[in-house]
Every structure is written in C-alpha cells, then in structure tokens.
KEDRENZA-101305 format. One line per 3 residues: number of its first residue (from 1); for each residue y, z, x of N, C-alpha, C. Coordinates in nm, 4 decimals, always signed. Layout:
N
NUM	Y Z X Y Z X Y Z X ~ ...
END
This chain:
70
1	-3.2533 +3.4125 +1.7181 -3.2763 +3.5266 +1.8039 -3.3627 +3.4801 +1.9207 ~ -3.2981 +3.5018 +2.0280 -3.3694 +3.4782 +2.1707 -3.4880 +3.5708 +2.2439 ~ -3.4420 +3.6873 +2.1857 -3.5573 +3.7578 +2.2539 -3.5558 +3.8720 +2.0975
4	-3.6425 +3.9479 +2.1145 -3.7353 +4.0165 +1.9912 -3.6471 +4.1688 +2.0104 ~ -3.6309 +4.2405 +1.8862 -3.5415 +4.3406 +1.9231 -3.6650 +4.4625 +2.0314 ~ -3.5490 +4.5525 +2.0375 -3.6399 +4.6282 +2.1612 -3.6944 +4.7611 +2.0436
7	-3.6532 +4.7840 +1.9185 -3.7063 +4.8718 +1.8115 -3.7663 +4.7544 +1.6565 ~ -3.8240 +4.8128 +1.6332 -3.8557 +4.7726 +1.5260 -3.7714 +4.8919 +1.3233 ~ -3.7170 +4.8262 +1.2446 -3.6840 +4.8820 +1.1342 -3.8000 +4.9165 +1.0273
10	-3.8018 +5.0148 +0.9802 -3.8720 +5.0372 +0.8744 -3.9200 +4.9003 +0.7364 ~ -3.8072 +4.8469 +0.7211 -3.8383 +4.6878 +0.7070 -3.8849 +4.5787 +0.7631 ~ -3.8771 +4.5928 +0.9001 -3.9529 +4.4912 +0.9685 -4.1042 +4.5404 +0.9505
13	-4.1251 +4.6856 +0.9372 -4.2646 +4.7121 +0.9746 -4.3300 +4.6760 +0.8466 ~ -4.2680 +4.6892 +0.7635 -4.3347 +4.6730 +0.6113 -4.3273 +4.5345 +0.5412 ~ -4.2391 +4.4339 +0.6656 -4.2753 +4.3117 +0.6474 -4.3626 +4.2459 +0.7051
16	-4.4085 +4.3042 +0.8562 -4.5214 +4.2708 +0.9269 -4.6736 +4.3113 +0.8568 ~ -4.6532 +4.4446 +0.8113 -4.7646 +4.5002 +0.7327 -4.7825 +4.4143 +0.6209 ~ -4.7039 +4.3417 +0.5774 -4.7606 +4.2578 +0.4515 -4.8341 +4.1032 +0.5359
19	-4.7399 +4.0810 +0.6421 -4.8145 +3.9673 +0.6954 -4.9379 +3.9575 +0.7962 ~ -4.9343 +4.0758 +0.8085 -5.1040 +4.1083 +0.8477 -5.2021 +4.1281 +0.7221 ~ -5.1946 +4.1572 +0.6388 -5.2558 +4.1614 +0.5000 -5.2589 +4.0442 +0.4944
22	-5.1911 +3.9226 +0.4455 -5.2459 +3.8202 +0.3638 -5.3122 +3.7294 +0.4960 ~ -5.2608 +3.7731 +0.5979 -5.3666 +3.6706 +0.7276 -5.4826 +3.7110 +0.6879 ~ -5.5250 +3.8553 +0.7142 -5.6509 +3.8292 +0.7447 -5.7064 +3.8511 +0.5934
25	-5.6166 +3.8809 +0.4999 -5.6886 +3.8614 +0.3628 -5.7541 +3.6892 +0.3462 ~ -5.6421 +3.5784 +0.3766 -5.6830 +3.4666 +0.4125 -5.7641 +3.4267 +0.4443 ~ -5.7989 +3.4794 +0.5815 -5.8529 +3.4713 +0.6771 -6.0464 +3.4745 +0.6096
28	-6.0680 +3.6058 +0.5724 -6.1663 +3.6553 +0.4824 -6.2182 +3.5667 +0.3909 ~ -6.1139 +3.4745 +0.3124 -6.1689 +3.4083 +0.2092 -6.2459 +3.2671 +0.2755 ~ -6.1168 +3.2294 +0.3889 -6.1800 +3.0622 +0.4430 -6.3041 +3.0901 +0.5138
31	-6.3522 +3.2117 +0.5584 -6.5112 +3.2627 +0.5986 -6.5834 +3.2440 +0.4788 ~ -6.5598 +3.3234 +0.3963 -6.6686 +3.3467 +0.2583 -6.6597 +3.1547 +0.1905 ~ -6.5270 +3.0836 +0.1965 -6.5485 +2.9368 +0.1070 -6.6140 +2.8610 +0.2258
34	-6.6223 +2.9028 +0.3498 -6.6919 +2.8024 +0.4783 -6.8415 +2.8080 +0.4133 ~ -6.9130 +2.9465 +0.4058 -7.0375 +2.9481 +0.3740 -7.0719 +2.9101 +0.2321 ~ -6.9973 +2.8542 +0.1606 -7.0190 +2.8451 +0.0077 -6.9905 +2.7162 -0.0417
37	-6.9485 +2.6631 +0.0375 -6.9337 +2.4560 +0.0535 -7.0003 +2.4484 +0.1150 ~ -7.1083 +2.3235 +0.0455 -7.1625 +2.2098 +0.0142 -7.1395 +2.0910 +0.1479 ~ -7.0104 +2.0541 +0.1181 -6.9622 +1.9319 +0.1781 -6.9562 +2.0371 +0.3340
40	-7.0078 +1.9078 +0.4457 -7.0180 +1.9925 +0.6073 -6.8812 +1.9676 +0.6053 ~ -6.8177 +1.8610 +0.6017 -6.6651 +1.8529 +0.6585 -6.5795 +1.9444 +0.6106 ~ -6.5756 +1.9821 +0.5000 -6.4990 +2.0806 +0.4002 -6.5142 +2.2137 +0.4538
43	-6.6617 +2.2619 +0.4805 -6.6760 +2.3513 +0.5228 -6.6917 +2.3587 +0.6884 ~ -6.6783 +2.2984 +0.7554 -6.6341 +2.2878 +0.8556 -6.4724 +2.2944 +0.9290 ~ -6.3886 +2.2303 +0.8405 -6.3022 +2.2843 +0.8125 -6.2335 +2.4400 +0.8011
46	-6.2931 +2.4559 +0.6922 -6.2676 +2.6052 +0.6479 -6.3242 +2.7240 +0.7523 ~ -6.4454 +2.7167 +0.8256 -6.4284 +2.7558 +0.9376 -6.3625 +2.7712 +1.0513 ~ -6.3036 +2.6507 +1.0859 -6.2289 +2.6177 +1.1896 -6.0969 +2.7006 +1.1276
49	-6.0489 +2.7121 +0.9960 -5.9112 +2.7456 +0.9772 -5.9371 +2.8759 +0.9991 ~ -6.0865 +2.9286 +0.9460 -6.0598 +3.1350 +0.9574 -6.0778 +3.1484 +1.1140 ~ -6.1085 +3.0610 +1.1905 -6.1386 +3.1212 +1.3396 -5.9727 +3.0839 +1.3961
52	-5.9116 +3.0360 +1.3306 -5.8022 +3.0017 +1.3775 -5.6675 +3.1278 +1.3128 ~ -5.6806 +3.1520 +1.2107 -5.6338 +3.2646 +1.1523 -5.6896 +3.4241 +1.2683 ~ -5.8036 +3.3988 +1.2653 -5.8783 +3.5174 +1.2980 -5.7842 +3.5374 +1.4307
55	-5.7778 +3.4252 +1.5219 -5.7322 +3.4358 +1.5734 -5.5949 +3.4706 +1.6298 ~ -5.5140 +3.3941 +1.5177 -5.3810 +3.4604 +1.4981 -5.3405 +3.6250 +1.4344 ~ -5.4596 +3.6678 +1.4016 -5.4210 +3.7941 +1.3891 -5.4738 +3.8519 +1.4690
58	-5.5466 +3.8328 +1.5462 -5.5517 +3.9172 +1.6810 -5.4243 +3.9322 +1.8114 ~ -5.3511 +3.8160 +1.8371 -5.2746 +3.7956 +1.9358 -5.1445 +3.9078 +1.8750 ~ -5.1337 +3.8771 +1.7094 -5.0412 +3.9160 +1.6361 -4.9913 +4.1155 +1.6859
61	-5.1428 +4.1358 +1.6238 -5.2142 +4.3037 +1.6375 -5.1865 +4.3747 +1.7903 ~ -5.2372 +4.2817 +1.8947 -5.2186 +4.2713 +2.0399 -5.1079 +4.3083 +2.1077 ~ -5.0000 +4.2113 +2.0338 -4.8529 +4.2482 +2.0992 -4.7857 +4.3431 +2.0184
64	-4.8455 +4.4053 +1.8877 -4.7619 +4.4980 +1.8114 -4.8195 +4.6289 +1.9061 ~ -4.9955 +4.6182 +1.9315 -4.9966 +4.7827 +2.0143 -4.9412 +4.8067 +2.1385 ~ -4.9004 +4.6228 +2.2293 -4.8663 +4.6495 +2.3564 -4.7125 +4.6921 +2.3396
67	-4.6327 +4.6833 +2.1947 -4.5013 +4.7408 +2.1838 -4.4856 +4.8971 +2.1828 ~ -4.5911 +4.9888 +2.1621 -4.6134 +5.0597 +2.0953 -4.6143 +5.1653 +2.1909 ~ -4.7414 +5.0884 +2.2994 -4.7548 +5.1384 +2.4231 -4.6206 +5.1526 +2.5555
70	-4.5196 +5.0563 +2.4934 -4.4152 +5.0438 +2.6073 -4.3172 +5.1347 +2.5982
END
C-alpha cells in the first residue's frame, strides 16, 4: 500500500489501540528497568530505548489526531 487509506475500519482502530498499549506499556517498563540496573551501560541503554519508544508513540498519537482533525 502506497498511500494510507483515507478512513480508518473498526479493525484497524482496535488494532492500532492494541499497538499503542503495548508501546507505551513497553515503553513504561524500559523507564522503571533504566532506574533499577546496576550496570550504567544496561541501564543506559534501557533509557535510550524508552525515550525512543516514548517517542514513537508520540509521532504515532500525532498523526492519528491530525487524521481526525482532517
């Protein structure tokens, strides 16, 4: 698919709604295991992955309200 449909299905929404759940459910945990390792690299790491998640669910969230709005 080249370009994104111009509606969204009751299935698409309830497949997006699950993949916003486990992002930032994800997301949540590599914060809480960043502060709870020991090792800096490990947890340095694990930071870098929730700011990177965090981030992907923002851009995600972003273009679902700018659909919403159009």
């Amino acid at each position: 698919m080249k370009t994104p449909p111009k509606m969204l299905s009751p299935k698409d929404c309830s497949y997006l709604a699950d993949l916003l759940e486990t992002l930032l459910t994800t997301a949540k945990k590599a914060e809480a295991y960043s502060q709870k390792i020991e090792d800096t690299q490990v947890s340095d790491f694990a930071a870098h992955y929730y700011e990177t998640l965090k981030s992907q669910y923002s851009i995600l969230t972003d273009e679902l309200k700018g659909s919403v709005n159009e």
